[in-house]
Each structure stands twice: as C-alpha cells, then as structure tokens.
VEXDREN-2710 file (C-alpha; in Angstrom, 1 decimal):
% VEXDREN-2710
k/r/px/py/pz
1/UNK/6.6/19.8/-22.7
2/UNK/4.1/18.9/-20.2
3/UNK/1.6/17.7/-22.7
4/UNK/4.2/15.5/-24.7
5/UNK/5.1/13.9/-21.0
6/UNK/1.1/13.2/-20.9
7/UNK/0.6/11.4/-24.1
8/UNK/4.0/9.0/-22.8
9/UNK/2.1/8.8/-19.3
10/UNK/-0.9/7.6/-21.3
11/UNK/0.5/4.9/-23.6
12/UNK/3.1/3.9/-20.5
13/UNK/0.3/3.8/-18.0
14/UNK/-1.7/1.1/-20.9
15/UNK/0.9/-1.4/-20.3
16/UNK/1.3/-0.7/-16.2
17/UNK/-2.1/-0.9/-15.8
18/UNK/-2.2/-4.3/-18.2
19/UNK/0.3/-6.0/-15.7
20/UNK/-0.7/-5.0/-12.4
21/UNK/-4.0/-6.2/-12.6
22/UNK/-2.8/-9.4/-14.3
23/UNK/0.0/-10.2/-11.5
24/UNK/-2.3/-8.8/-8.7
25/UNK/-4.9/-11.4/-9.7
26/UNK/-2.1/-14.1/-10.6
27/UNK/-0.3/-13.4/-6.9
28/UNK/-4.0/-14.0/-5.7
29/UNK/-4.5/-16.6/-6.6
30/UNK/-1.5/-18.6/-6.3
31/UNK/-0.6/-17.7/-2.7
32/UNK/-4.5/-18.7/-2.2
33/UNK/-5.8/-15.4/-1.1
34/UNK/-2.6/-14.9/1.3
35/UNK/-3.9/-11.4/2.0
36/UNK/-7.6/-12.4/3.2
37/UNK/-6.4/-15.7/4.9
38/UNK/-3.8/-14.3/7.2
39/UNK/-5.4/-11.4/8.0
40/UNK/-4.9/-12.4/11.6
41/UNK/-1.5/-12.5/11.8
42/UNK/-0.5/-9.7/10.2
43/UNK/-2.6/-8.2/12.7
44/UNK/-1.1/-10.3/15.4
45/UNK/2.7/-9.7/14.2
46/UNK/1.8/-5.7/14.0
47/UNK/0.7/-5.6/17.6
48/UNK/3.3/-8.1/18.9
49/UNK/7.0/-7.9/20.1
50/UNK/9.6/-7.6/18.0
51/UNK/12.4/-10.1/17.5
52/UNK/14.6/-7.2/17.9
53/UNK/18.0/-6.4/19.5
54/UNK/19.0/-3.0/21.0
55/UNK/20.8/-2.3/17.7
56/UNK/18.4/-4.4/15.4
57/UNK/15.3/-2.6/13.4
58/UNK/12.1/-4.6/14.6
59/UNK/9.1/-5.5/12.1
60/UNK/7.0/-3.2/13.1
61/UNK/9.6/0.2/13.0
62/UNK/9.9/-1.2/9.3
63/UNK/6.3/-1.4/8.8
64/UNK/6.0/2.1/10.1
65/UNK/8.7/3.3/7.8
66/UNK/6.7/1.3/4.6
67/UNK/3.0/3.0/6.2
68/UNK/4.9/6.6/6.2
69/UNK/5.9/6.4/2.9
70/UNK/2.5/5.1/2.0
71/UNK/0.3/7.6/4.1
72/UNK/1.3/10.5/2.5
73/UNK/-0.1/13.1/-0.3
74/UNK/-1.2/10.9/-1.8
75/UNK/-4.4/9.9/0.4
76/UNK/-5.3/13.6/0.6
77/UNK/-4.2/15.3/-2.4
78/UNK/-3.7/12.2/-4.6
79/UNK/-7.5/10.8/-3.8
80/UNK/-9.1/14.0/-4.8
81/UNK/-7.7/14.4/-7.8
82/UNK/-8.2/11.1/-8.9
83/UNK/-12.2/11.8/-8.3
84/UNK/-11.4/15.8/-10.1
85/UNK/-10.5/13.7/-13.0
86/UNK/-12.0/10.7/-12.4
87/UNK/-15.2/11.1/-11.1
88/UNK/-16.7/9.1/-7.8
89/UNK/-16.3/5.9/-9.4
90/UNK/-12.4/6.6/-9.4
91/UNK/-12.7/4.9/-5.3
92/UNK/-14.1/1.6/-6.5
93/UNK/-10.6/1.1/-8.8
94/UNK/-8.7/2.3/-6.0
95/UNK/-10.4/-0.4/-3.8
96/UNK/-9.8/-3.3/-6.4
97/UNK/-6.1/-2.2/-6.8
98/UNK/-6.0/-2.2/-2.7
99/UNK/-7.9/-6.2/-2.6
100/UNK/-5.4/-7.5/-5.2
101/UNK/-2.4/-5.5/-4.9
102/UNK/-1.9/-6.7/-1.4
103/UNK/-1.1/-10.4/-2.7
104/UNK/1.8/-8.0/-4.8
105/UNK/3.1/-6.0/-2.0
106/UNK/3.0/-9.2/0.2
107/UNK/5.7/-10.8/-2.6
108/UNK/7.7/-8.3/-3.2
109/UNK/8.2/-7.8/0.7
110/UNK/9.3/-11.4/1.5
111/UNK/11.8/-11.5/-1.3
112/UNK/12.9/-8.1/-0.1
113/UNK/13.2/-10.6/3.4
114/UNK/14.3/-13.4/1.9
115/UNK/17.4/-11.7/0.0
116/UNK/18.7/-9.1/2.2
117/UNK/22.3/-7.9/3.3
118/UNK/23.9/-7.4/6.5
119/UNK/24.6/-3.6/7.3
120/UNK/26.7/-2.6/10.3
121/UNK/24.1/-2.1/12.8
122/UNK/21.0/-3.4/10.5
123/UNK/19.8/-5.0/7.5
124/UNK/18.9/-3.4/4.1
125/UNK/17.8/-4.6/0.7
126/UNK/14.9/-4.3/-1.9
127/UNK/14.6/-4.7/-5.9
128/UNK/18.2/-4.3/-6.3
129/UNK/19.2/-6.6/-4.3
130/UNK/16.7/-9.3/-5.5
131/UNK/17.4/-8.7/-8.9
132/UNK/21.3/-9.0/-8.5
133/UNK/21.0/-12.1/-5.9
134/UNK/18.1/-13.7/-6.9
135/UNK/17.6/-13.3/-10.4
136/UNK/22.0/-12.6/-10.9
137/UNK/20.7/-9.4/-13.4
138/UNK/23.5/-6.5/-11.8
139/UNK/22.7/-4.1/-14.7
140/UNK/19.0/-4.9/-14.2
141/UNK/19.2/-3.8/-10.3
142/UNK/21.5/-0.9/-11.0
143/UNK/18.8/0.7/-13.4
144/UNK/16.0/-0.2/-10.7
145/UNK/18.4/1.4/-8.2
146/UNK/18.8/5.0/-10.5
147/UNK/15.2/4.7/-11.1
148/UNK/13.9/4.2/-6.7
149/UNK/16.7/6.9/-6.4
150/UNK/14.8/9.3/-9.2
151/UNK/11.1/8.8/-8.4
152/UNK/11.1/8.9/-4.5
153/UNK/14.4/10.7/-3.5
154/UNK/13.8/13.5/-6.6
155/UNK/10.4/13.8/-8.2
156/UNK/7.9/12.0/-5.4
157/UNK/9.5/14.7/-3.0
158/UNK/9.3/17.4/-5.7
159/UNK/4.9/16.5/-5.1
160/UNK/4.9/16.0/-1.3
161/UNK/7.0/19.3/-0.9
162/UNK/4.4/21.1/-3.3
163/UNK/1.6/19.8/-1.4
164/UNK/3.0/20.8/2.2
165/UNK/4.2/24.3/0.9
166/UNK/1.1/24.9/-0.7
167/UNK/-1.4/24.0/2.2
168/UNK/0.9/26.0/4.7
169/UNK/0.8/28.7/2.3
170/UNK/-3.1/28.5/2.1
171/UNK/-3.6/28.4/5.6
172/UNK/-1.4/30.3/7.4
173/UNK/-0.1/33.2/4.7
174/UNK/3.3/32.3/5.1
175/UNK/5.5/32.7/2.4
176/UNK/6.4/29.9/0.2
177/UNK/10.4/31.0/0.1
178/UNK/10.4/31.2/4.4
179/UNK/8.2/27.8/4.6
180/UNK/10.7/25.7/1.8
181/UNK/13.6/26.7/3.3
182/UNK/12.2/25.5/7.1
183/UNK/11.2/22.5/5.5
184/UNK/14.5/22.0/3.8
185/UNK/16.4/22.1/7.6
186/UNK/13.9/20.2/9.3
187/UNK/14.8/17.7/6.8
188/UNK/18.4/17.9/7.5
189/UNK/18.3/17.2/11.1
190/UNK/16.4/13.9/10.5
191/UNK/17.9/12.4/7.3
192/UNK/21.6/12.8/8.9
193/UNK/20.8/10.9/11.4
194/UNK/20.2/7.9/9.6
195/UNK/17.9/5.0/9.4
196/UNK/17.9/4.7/13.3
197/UNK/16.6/8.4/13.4
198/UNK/14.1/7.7/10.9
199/UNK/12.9/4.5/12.2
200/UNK/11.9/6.4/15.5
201/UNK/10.9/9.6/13.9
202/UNK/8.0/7.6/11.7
203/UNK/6.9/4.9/14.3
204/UNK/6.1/7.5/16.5
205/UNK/4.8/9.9/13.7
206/UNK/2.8/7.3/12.1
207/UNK/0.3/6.1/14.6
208/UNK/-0.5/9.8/15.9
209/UNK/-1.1/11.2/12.5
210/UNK/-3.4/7.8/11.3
211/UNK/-5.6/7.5/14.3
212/UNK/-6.1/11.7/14.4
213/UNK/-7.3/11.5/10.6
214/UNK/-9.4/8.5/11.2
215/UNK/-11.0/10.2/14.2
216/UNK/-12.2/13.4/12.5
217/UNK/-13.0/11.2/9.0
218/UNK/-15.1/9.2/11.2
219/UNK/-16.4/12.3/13.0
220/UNK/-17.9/13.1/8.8
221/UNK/-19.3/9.9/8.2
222/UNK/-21.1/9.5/11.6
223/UNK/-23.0/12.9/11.1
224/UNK/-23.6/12.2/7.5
225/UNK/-24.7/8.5/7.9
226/UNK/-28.2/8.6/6.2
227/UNK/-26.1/10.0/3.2
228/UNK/-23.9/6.9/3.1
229/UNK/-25.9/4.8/0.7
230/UNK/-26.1/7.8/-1.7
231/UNK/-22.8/8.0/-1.8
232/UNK/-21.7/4.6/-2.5
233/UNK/-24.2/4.0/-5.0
234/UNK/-22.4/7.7/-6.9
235/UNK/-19.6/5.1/-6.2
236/UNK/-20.7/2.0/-8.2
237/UNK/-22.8/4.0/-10.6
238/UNK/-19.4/5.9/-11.4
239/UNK/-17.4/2.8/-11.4
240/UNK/-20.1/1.2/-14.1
241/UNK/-22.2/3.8/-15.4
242/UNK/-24.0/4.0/-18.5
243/UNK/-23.0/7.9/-18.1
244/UNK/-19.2/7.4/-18.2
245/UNK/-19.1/4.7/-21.0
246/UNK/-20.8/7.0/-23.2
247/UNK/-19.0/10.0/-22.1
248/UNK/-15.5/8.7/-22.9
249/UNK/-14.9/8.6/-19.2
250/UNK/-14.8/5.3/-18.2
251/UNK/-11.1/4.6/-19.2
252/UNK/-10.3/7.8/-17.4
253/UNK/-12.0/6.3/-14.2
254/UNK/-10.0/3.5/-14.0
255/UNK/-6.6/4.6/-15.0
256/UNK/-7.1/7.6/-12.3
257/UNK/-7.9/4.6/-10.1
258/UNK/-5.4/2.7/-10.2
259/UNK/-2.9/5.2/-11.0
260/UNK/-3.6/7.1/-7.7
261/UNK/-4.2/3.7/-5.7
262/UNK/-0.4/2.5/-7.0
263/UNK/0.8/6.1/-5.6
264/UNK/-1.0/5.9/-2.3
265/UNK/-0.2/2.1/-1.4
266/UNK/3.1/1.2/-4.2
267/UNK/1.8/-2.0/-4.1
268/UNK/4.0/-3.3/-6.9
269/UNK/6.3/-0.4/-7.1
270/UNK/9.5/-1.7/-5.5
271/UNK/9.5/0.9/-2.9
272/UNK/8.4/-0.6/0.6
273/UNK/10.2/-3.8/-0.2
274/UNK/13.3/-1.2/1.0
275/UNK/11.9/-0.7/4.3
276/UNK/10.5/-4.2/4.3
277/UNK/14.1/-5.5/4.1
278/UNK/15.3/-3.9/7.5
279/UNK/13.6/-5.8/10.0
280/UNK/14.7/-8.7/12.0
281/UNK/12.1/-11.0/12.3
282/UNK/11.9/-14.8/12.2
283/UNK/10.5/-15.7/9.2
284/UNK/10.3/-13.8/5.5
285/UNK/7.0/-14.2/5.4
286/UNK/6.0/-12.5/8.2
287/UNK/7.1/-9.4/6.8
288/UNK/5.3/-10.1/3.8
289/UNK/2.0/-10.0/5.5
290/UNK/3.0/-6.7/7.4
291/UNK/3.2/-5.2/3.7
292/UNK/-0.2/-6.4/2.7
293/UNK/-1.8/-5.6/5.7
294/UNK/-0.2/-1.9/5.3
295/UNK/-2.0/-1.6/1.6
296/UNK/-5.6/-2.5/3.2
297/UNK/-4.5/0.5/6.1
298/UNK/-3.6/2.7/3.0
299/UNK/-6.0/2.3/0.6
300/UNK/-9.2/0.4/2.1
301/UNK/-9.2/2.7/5.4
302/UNK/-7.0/6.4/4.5
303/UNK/-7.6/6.8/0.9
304/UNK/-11.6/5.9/1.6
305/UNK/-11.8/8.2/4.5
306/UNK/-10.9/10.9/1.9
307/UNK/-12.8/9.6/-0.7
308/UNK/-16.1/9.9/2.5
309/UNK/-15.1/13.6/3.2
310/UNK/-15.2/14.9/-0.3
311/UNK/-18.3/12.9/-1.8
312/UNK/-20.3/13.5/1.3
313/UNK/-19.8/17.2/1.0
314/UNK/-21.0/17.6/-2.6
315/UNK/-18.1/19.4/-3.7
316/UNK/-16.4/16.8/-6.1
317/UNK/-17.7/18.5/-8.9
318/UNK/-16.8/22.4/-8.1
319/UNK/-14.0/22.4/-9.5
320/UNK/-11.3/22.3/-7.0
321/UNK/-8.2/19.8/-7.5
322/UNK/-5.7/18.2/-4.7
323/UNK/-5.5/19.2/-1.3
324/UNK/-7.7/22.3/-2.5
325/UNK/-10.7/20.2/-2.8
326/UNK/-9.6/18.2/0.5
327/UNK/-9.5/21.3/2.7
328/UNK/-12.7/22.6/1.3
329/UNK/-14.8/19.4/1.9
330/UNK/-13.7/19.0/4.9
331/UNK/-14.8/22.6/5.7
332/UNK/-17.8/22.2/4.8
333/UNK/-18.4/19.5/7.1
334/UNK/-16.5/20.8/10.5
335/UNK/-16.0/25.1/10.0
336/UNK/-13.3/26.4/9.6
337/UNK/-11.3/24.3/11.7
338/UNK/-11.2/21.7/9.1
339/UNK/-8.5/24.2/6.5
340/UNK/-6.3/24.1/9.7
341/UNK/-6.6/20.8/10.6
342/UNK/-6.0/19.3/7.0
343/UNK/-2.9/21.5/7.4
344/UNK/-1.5/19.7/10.4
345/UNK/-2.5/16.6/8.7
346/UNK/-1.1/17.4/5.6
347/UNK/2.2/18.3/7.8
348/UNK/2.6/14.9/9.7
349/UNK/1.4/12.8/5.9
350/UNK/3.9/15.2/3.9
351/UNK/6.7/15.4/6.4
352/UNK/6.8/11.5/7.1
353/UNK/7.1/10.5/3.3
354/UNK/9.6/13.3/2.3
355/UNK/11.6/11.1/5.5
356/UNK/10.8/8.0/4.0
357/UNK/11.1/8.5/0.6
358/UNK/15.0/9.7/1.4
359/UNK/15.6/6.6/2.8
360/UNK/14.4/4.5/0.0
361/UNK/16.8/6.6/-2.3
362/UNK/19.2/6.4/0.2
363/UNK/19.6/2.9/0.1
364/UNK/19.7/2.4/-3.4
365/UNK/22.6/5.2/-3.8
366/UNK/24.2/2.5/-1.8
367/UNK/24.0/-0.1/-3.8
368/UNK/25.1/1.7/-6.5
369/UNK/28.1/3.1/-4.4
370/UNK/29.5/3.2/-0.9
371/UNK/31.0/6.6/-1.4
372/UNK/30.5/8.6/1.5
373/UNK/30.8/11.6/-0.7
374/UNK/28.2/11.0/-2.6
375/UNK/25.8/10.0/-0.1
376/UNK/26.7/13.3/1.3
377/UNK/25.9/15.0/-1.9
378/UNK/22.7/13.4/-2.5
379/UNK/21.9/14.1/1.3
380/UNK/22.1/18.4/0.0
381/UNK/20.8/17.0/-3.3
382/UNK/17.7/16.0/-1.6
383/UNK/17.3/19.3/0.6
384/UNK/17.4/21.7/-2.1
385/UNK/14.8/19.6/-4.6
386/UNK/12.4/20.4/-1.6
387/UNK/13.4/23.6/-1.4
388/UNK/12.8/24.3/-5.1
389/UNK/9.2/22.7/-5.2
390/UNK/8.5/26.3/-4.7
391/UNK/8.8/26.9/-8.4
392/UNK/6.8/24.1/-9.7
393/UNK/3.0/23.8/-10.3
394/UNK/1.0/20.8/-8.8
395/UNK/0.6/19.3/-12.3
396/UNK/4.2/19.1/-13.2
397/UNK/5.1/17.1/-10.2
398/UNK/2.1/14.9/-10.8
399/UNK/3.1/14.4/-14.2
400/UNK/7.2/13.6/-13.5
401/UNK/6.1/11.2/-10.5
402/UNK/3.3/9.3/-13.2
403/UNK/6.1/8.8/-15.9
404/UNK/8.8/7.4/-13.0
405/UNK/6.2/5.5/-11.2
406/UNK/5.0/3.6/-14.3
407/UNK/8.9/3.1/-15.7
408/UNK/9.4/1.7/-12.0
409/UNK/6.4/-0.6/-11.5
410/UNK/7.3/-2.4/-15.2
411/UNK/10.7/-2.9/-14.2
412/UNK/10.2/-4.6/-10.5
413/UNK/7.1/-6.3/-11.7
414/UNK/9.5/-8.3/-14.4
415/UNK/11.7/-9.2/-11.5
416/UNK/8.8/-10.0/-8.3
417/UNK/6.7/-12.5/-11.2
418/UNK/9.9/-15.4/-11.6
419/UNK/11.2/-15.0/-8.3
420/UNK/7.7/-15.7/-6.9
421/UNK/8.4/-19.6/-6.8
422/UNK/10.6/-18.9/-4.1
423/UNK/7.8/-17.0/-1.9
424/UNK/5.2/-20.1/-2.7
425/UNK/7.9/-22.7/-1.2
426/UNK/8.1/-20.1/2.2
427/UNK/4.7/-19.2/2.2
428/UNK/4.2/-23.2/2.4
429/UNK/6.7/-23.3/4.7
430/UNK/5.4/-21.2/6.9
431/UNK/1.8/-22.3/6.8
432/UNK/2.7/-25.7/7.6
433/UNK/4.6/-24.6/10.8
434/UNK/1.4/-22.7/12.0
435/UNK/-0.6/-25.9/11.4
436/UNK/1.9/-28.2/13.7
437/UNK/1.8/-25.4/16.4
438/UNK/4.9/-24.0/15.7
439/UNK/5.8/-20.3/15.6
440/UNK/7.2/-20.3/12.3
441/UNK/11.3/-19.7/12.0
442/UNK/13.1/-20.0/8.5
443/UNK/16.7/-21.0/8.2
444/UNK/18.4/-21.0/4.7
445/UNK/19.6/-24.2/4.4
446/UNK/15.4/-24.7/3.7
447/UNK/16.1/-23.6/0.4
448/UNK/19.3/-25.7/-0.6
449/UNK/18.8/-24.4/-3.9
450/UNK/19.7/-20.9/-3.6
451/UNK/21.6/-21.1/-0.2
452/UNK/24.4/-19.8/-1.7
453/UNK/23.0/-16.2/-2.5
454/UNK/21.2/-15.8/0.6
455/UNK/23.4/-13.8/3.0
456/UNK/21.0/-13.7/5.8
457/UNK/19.3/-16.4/7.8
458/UNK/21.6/-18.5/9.4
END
C-alpha cells in the first residue's frame, strides 16, 4: 500500500512542484520583490503594538500561531530527511522555495485579510472563505475545507505525534502507550479552550522555543567556523553536481527540497492564511508581510540551523533518518546533552504545531458546519489520532502528509493566482500611503468593486 501511495506522491508532487515554482516566481515579480523590499516593516509590524482590543487577536498572536505551525517537525525531523534522501544539496532547494515562496505566503495572507468574517469575540477566515467570497466557488471551498481539516487536524498530527513520541521514547525510556496518552490530555486542556487559549499558549511558546534553538545552533556553527566554507560548497556542489546528475539524484534533490521546504514554511499551502485571518490590524497588507517574513524565520534561519548541525557533524551519510539523525549530530557536537536537549526542543516544535494545526482544522470544520456536536467530536477525534501515532512508522505518516499536502497546495494555488489582482490594487495601496507619510489604513469602500463580499473593513 505504501509503495502505491509513493508512485501517486511522485507523479502528484511533478505537477506541485511545476506550479509553485512558477507562481512563486510570478508572485515575485509582480508584487516587485514585496518580500525583499518591505523587509523593514514586517520587521517593524512584528516588534510593534497591536491594533488590538481586550477581546481582539493582535497581528503578532496571529503571526505566532502561523510561526507555531510552521516551526515544527518539520525543521528537525523534516530537514534531515530531506538531506537522508536528498543529499546536502537538498538545503539550497529549500532556500529557493523560502526566497520565492514568501511572495506566495505574503498573497495568500492578505486575501486571508482582505476576506475575512466576523466571529463573536474575533475574526477567522482562510481558503474557504476566499474561495466562496472572492472567487463565489462554495463547493470549491468546502473541498479545501475537508482537505485543511484532513492534512493538519488528522495526518500532519499523525507525523508531529510520531516525532514527539519517538524522541521522548529515545531519550527518556518511557513508554510510548504512557507518553501518547499524556500527550493526548495535554492536548485536551489547551484545544478546549479555544483560539484565545491557543493564541497565548503559542505567542509565549514560540519565542522561548526559537531563540533557545538558535542559541545552541549558533553555539555549532561558532565552534565549527573554519568548517563553514566546506560545508556550503557540499551545499552548492549537491545542489549542482556533476555527481548527482549522473547518479539519478538530482531530481530527488530538488523534489526533497522543495517538498520538505513546503512542509516546514506552507508557503502556498493554505494553512497560515487561517491564522493570518484572525488578526485586527489596519491594513491587509500588513499581515501579508508578517507571513512572508515568518517563511524567511522558518526556512532561511530554523530549517538552516538544522541543515549547520547535521552537515557540520559528518553524519548525513550514516545512515540515520529524522530526528534520529538530528539528535545524533547534535551529539556529536555538544555530549550527550545534545539527545536531551533536541528532546525538549522537539517537545516545545511538536507540542506548538499539534496546537496549531487543531486550530486550522478547527476553523474549517466551521465553515463546513456550526454544529457544536461535531466540533466536539472532532475535538476527541483529534486526541485519539495522536494517541494512535503510537502504531504507525515514521514513513507512513510522511507518506499520508506528502499525498494531502500536494492535493492541498494545487487546490489553493488555483484559487490565490486570480484573486491576486485584488492584492496588487492593496499592495499599491498601501505603498502609496507609506510614500505620503501615512500609516497605511484600508477601508472597503477602496475596492468598490467587490465591497459587497467583503464583511470586514468598515
């Protein structure tokens, strides 16, 4: 079964790979390098107030949520098996992906912005919602909806479970039943407390767990420095090499590095446009550069810290796959404290995305319905399908997350490439308030055009 699921990942994974590189270079270039050229305020609206009330989501709690899901398994586990399979050169797609996907993550964002609903307390909104508003598609947005629900509320927590179980179980001894089922209640406690809850739980989370995996990855690369060059020319040499052309491994290269780079930052995949949508900020394209900015965090700083740890311990090739080969490299650099202190990061990464992905399928079980019984069902649903990562091996969960992942990232890119006209006229918008001085606001009677399926924005 597994091996039929690979040939559809590699035929599927043809055609993802085909349009996210095209759009990526397309978004580019049309928002004239949006994600180089406003570097400085997406820095500026990260470190500054929110436009907040007591009740309200600010940007950057939203942006924390996005960076949780983001900073997860898949810039430990998910960057060394990309260079298992790979090879070194794997990095230099994952950094490509990371320079151009941002343009993507910084569209899909704003229309997330742009075309979300009013909650009760707070906002919400994402590909289904753009689809049915923007492009007026409802069966398009309810398949989007059943697919976010699928790949992060079932089979990306099926992999981050895996990933937490197994590095506690490595570690510490503890059993894999005993550590499931704690994992399963911890769960509880934060998911049923909704979005509020998890808002907090990750903007405090996020920060501790980034700057402490920075720190130590930093710690690697300092003591190793004269090593540095060798290791980014294995990089380039990998990415290019006359070696992996005529080894047949070239094509295996990039599609591990862009496959891995998609599941590490989901620039493209329609998933952190539903934590994009929650804040209250002034402008949709504000939030749009929070999203980009967030990729460069994932991919260009995370995922290469990884990458630093593994090549400059010369262990790529032993091997060792996932968090396996993390935990080892990073061994071989600091003792013995590095197995136990890839487990506590492992924790904080796996912990925050199993909160964040719930929330993603949480909101599009509510666009599909407002039953409270089945958000309570899904709410158990989601607790037992950690639980029962016990059972399933590291390349089964890889392989379900590659198949949803790609069906996912086709789907929302068809919807994110038309609607993009409407992101040029703010992104315009916005840059010509900047240039007369003005901190940018957006109203929708800008955009007379569609006025009447925005909801927001008065």
């Amino acid at each position: 079964m597994i091996n039929i699921i690979n040939e559809i990942n590699d035929y599927l994974w043809v055609i993802v790979i085909v349009l996210l590189i095209g759009s990526a270079i397309y978004f580019t270039i049309r928002s004239r390098g949006v994600q180089f050229r406003n570097m400085r305020d997406a820095i500026r609206i990260t470190l500054g107030k929110d436009t907040k009330t007591k009740h309200q989501i600010g940007s950057f709690q939203a942006f924390a949520v996005s960076l949780a899901c983001r900073i997860g398994t898949g810039n430990l586990a998910g960057v060394a098996s990309a260079i298992f399979i790979g090879g070194p050169g794997a990095v230099f797609w994952m950094w490509i992906m990371a320079l151009f996907g941002a343009a993507t993550a910084f569209v899909e964002a704003t229309l997330a912005q742009l075309y979300k609903r009013k909650g009760t307390d707070s906002f919400y909104g994402g590909p289904a919602y753009y689809m049915t508003h923007g492009l007026h598609r409802k069966w398009m947005g309810i398949l989007v909806a059943i697919l976010l629900t699928i790949t992060f509320g079932m089979a990306n927590q099926l992999l981050q479970s895996n990933t937490l179980i197994s590095a506690l179980n490595d570690a510490l001894g503890c059993d894999k039943v005993i550590i499931g089922l704690v994992l399963m209640v911890m769960t509880f406690l934060i998911i049923f407390g909704g979005i509020h809850r998890i808002a907090r739980f990750t903007s405090l989370c996020v920060p501790i767990m980034a700057i402490g995996y920075l720190t130590i990855a930093l710690y690697v690369i300092l003591i190793n420095i004269g090593e540095l060059p060798k290791v980014l020319k294995l990089i380039f040499d990998g990415a290019f090499g006359i070696q992996q052309v005529a080894g047949g491994l070239f094509g295996a290269t990039i599609m591990q590095g862009i496959k891995r780079g998609l599941f590490s930052n989901e620039a493209g995949e329609g998933s952190a446009p539903n934590a994009a949508a929650i804040a209250n900020t002034s402008h949709p394209i504000k939030q749009g550069m929070l999203q980009a900015f967030g990729v460069f965090v994932d991919t260009l700083v995370v995922c290469t810290c990884t990458a630093m740890i593994i090549l400059l311990s010369g262990l790529y090739n032993c091997g060792d796959d996932g968090i396996l080969l993390t935990s080892n490299a990073l061994q071989t650099e600091i003792g013995p404290v590095g197995k136990y202190f890839i487990t506590a990061a492992i924790f904080l990464f796996a912990y925050s995305t199993i909160i964040s992905n719930y929330f993603y399928g949480e909101t599009n079980i509510r666009y599909i319905t407002q039953s409270k019984k089945i958000l309570f069902a899904f709410r158990i649903i989601s607790g037992l399908i950690l639980f029962s990562a016990v059972w399933v091996t590291l390349q089964e969960a890889w392989s379900l997350v590659d198949i949803m992942m790609g069906c996912l990232t086709i789907c929302n890119l068809a919807a994110i490439i038309p609607l993009s006209k409407y992101v040029w006229k703010l992104l315009d918008d916005y840059r010509e308030q900047k240039k007369a001085g003005k901190e940018p606001t957006f109203h929708k009677s800008q955009m007379p055009d569609i006025q009447s399926d925005i909801e927001c924005w008065e």
